[in-house]
N, CA, C and O atoms as a GROMACS GRO file, in nm:
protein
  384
    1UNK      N    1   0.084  -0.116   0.000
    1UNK     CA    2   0.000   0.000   0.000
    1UNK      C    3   0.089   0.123   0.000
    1UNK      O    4   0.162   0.161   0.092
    2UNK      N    5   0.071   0.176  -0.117
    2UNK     CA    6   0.150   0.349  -0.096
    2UNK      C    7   0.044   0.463  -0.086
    2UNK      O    8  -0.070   0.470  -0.133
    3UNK      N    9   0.093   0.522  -0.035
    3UNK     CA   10   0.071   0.680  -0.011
    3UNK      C   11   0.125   0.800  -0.051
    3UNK      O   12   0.242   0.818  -0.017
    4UNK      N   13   0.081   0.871  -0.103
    4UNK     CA   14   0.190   0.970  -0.152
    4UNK      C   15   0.250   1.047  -0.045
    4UNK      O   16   0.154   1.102   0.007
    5UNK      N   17   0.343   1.077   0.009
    5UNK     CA   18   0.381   1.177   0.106
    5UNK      C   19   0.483   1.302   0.058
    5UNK      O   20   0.554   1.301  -0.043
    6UNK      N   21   0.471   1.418   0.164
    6UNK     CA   22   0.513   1.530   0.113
    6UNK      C   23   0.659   1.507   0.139
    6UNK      O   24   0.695   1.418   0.215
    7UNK      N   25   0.764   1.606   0.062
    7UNK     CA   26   0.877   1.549   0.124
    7UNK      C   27   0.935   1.615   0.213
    7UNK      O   28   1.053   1.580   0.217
    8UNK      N   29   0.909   1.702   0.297
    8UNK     CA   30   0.913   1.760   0.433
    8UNK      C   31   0.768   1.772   0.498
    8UNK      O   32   0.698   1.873   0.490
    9UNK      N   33   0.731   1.651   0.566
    9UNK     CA   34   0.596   1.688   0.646
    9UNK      C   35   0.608   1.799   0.761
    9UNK      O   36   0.704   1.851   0.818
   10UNK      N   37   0.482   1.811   0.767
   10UNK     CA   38   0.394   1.915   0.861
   10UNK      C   39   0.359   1.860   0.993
   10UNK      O   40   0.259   1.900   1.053
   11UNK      N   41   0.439   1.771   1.041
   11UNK     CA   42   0.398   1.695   1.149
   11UNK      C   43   0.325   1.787   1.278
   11UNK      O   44   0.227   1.732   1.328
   12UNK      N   45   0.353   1.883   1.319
   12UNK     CA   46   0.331   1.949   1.440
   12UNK      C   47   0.275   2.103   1.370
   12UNK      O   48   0.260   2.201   1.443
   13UNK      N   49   0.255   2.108   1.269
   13UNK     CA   50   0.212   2.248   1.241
   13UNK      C   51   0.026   2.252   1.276
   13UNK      O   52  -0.040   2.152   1.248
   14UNK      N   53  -0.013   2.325   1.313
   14UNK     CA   54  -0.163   2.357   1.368
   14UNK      C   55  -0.274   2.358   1.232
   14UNK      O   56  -0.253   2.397   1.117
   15UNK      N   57  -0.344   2.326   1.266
   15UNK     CA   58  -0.476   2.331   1.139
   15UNK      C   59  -0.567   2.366   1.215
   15UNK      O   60  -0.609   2.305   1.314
   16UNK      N   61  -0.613   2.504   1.158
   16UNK     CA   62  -0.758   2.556   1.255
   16UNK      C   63  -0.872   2.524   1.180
   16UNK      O   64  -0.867   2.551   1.060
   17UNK      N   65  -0.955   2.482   1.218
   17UNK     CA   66  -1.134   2.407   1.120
   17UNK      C   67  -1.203   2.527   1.204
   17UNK      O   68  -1.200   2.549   1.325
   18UNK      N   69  -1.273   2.605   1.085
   18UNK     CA   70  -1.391   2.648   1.134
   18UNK      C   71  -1.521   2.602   1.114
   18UNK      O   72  -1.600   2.623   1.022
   19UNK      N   73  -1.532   2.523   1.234
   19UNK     CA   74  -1.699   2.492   1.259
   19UNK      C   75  -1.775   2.561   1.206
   19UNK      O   76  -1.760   2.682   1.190
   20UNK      N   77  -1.949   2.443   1.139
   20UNK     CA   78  -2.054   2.500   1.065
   20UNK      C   79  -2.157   2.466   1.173
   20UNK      O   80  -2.159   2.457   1.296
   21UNK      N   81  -2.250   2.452   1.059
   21UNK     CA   82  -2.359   2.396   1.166
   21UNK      C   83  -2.372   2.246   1.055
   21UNK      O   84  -2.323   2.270   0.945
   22UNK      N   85  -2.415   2.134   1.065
   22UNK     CA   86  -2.389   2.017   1.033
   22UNK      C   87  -2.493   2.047   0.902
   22UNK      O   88  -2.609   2.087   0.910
   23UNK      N   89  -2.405   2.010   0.760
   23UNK     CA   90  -2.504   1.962   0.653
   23UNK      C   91  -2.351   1.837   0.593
   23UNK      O   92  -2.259   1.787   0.658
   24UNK      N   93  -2.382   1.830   0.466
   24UNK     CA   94  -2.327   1.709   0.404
   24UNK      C   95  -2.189   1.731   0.386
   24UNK      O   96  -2.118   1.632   0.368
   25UNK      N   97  -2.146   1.828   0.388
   25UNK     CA   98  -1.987   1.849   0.402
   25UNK      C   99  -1.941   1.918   0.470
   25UNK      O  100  -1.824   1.941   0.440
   26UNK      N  101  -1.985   1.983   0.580
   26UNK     CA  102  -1.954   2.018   0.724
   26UNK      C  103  -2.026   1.981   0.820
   26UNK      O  104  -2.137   1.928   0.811
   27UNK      N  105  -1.950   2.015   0.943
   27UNK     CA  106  -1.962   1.931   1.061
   27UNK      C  107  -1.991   2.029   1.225
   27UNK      O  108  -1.896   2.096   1.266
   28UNK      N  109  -2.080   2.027   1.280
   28UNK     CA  110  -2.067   2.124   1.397
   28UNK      C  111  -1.963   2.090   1.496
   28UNK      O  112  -1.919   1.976   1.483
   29UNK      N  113  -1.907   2.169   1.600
   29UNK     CA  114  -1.857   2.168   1.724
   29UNK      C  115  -1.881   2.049   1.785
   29UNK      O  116  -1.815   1.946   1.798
   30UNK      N  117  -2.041   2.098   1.837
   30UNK     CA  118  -2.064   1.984   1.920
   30UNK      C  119  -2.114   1.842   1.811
   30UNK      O  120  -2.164   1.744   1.867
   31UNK      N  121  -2.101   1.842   1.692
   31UNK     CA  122  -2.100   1.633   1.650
   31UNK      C  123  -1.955   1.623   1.683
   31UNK      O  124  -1.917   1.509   1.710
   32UNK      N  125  -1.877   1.705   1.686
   32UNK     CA  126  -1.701   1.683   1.704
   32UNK      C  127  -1.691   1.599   1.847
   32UNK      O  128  -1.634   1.492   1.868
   33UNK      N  129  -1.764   1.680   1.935
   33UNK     CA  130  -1.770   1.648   2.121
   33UNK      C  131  -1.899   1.544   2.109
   33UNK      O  132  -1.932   1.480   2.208
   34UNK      N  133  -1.954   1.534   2.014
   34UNK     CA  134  -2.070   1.357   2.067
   34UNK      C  135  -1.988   1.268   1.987
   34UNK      O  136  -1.977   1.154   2.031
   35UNK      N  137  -1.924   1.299   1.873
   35UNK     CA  138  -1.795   1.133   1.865
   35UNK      C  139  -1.729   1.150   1.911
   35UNK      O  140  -1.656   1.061   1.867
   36UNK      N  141  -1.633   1.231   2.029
   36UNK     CA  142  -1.547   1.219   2.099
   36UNK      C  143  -1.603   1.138   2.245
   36UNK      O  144  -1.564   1.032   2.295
   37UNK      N  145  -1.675   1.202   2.274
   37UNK     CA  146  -1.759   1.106   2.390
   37UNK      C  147  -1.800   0.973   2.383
   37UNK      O  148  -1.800   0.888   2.472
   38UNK      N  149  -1.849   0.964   2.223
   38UNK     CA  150  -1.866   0.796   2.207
   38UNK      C  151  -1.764   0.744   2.185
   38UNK      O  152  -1.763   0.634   2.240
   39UNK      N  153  -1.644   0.771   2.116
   39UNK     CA  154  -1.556   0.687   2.088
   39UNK      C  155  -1.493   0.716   2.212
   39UNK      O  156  -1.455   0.605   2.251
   40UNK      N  157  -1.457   0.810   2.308
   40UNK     CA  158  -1.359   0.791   2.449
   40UNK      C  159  -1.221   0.873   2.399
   40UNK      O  160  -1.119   0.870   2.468
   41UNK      N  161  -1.229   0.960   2.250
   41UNK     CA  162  -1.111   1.015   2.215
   41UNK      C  163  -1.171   1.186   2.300
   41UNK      O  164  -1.274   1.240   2.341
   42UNK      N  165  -1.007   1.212   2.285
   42UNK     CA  166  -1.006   1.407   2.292
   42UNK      C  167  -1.080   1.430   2.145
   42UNK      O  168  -1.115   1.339   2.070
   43UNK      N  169  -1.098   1.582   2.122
   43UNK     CA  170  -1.173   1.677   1.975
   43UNK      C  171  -1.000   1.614   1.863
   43UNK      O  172  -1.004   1.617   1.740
   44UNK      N  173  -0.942   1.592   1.898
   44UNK     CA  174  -0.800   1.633   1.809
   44UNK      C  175  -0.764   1.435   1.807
   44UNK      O  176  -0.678   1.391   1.731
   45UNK      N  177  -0.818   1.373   1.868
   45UNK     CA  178  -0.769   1.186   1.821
   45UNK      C  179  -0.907   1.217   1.766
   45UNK      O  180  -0.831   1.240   1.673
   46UNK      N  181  -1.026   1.239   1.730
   46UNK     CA  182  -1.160   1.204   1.682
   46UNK      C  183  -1.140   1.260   1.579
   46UNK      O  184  -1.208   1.205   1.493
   47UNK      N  185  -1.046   1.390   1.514
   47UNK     CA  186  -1.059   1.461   1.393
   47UNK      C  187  -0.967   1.369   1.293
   47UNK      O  188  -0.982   1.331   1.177
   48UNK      N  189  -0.863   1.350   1.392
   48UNK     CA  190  -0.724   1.215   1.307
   48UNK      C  191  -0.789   1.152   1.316
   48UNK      O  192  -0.821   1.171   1.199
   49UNK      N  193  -0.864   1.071   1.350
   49UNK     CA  194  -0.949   0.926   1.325
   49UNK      C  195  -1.043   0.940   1.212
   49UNK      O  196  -1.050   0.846   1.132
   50UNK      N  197  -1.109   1.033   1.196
   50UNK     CA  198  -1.200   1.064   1.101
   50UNK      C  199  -1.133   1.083   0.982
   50UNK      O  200  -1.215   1.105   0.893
   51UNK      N  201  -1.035   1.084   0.947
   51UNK     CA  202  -0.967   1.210   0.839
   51UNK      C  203  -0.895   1.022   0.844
   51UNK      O  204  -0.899   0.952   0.743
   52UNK      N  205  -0.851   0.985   0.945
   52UNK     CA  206  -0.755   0.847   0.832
   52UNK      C  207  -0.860   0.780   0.823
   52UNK      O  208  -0.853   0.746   0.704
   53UNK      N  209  -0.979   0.724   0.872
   53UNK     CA  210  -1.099   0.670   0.749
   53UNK      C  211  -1.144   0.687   0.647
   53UNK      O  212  -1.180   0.598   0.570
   54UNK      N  213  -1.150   0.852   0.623
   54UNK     CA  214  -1.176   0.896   0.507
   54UNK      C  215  -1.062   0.886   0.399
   54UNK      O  216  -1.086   0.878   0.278
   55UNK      N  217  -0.913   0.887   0.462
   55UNK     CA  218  -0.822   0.864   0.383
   55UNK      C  219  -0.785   0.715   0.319
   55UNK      O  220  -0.724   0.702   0.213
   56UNK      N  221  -0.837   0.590   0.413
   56UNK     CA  222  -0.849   0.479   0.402
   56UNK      C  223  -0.967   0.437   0.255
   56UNK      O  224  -0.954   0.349   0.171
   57UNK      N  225  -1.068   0.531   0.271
   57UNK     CA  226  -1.189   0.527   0.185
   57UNK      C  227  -1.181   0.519   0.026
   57UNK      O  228  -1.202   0.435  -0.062
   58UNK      N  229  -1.112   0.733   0.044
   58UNK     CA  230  -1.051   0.744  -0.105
   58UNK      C  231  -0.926   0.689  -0.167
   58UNK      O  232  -0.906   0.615  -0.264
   59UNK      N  233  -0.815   0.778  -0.040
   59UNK     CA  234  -0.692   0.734  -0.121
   59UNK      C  235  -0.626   0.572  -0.167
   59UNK      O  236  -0.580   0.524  -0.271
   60UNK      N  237  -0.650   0.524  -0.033
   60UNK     CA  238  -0.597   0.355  -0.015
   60UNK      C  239  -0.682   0.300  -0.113
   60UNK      O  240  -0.637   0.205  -0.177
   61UNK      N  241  -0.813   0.349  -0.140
   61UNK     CA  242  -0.902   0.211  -0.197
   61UNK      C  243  -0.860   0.209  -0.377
   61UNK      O  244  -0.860   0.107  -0.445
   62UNK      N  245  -0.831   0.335  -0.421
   62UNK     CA  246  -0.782   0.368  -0.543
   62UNK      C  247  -0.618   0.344  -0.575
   62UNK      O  248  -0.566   0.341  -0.686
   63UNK      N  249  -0.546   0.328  -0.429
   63UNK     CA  250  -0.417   0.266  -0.475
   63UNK      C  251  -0.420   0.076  -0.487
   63UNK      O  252  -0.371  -0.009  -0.561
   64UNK      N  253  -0.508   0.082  -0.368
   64UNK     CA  254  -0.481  -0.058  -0.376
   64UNK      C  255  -0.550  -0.190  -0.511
   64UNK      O  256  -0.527  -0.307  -0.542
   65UNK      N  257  -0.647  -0.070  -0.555
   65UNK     CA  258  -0.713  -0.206  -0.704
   65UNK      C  259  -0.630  -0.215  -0.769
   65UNK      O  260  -0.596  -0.321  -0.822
   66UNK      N  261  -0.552  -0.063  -0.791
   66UNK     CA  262  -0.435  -0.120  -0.894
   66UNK      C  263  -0.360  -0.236  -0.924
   66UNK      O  264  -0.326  -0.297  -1.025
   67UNK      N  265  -0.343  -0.247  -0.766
   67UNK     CA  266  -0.230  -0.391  -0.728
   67UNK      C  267  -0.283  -0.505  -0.757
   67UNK      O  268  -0.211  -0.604  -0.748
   68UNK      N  269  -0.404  -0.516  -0.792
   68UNK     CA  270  -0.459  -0.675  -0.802
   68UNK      C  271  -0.505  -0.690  -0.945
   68UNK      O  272  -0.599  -0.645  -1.011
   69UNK      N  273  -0.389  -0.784  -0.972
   69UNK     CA  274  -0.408  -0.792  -1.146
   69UNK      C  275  -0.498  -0.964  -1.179
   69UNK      O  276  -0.522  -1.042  -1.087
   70UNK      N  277  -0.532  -0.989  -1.316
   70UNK     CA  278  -0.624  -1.086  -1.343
   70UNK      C  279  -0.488  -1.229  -1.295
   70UNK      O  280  -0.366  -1.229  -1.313
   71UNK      N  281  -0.564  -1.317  -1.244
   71UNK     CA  282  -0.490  -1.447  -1.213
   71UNK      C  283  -0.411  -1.504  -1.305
   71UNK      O  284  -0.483  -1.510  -1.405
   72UNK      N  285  -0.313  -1.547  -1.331
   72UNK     CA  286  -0.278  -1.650  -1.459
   72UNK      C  287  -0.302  -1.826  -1.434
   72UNK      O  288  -0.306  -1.882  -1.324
   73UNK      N  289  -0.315  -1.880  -1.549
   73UNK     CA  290  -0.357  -1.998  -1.560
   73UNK      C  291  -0.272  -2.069  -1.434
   73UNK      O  292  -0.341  -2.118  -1.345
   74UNK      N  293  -0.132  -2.076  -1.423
   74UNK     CA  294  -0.068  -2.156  -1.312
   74UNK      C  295  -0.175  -2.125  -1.181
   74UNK      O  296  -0.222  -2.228  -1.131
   75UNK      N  297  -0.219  -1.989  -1.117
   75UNK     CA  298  -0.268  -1.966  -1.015
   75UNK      C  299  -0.362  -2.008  -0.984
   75UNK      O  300  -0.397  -2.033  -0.868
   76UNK      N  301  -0.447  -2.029  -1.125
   76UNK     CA  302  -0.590  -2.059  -1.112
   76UNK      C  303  -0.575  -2.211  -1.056
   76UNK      O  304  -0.622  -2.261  -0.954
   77UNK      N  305  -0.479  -2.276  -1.178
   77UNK     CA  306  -0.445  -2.411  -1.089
   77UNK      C  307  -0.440  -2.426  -0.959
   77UNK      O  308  -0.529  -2.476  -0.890
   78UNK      N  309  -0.320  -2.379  -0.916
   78UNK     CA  310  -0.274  -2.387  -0.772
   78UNK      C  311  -0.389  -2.386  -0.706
   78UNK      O  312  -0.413  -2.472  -0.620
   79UNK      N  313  -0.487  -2.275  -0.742
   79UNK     CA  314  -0.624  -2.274  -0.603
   79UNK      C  315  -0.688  -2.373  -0.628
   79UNK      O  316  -0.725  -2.425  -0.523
   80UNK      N  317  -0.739  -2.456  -0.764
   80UNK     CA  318  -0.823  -2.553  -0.796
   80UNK      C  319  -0.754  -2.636  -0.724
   80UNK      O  320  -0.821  -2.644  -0.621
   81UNK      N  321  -0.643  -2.718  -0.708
   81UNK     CA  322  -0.542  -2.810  -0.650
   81UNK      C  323  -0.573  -2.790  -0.507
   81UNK      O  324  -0.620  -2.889  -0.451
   82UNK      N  325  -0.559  -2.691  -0.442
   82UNK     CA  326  -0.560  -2.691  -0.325
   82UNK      C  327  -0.730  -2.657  -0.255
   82UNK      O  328  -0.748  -2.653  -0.133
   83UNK      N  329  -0.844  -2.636  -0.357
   83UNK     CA  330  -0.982  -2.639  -0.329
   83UNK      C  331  -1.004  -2.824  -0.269
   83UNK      O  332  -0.947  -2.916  -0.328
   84UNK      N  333  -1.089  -2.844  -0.153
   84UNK     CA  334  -1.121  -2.946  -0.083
   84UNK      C  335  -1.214  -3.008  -0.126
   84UNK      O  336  -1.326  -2.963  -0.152
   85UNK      N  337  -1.172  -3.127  -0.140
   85UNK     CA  338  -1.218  -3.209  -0.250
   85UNK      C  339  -1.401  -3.277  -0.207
   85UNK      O  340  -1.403  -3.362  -0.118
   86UNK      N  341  -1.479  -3.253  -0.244
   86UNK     CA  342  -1.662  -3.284  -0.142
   86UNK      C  343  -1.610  -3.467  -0.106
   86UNK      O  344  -1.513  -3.527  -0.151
   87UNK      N  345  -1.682  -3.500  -0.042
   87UNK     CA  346  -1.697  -3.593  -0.002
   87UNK      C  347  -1.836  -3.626   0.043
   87UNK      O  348  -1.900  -3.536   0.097
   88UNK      N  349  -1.910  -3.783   0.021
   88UNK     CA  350  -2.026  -3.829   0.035
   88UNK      C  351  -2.100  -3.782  -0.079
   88UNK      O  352  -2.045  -3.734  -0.178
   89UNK      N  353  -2.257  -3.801  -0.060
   89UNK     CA  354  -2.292  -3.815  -0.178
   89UNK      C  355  -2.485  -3.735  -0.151
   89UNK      O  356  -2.546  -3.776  -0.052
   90UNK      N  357  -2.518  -3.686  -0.196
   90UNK     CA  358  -2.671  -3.643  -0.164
   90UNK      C  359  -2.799  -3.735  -0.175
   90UNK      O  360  -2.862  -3.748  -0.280
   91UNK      N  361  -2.827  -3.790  -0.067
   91UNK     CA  362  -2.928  -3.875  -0.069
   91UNK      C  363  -3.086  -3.838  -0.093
   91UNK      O  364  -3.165  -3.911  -0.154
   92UNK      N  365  -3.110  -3.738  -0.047
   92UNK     CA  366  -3.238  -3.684  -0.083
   92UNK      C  367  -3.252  -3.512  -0.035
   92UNK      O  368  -3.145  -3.450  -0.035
   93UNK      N  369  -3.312  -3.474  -0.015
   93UNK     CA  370  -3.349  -3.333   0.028
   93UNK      C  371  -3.431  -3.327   0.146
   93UNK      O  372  -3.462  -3.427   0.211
   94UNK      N  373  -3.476  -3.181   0.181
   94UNK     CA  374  -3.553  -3.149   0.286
   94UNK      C  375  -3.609  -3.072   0.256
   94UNK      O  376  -3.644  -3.002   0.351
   95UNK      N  377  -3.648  -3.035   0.148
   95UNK     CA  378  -3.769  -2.979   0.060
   95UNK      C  379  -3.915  -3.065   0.000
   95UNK      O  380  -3.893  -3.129  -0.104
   96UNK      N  381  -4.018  -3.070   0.039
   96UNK     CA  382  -4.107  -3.129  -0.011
   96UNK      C  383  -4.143  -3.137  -0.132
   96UNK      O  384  -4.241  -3.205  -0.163
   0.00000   0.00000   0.00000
């Protein structure tokens, strides 16, 4: 899994959010302090938590399809080979 990163991060530099009142792409004060209360974080682990889900969502989910290319015939083997082979036999049903 990659990420793009900057090449001198911002580790400790401040980000001020100015609070709305809650519609579809902003967020009030207090929903900040009712998921902090439910989850048991401070306002500042609930905003990083939110922000790496959302980063998990977009960025990761668009790096990672890349990585998964179509099977080749050997692979397909290998899983058929190692799929568990049924055993016994169907005697009747339980459907009328």
């Amino acid at each position: 899994m990659t990420v793009a990163t900057v090449t001198k991060p911002d580790v400790r530099k401040p980000l001020v959010v100015n609070f709305k009142e809650d519609t579809l792409t902003t967020v009030s004060r207090a929903t900040v302090r009712t998921l902090s209360d439910r989850l048991g974080f401070n306002d500042t682990q609930t905003v990083l938590y939110a922000l790496a889900r959302l980063r998990d969502e977009v960025i990761v989910a668009e790096v990672d399809s890349d990585d998964f290319k179509p099977l080749t015939k050997k692979q397909h083997a290998v899983i058929a080979h190692a799929e568990p082979k049924t055993r016994g036999r169907v005697i009747g049903t339980l459907l009328p």
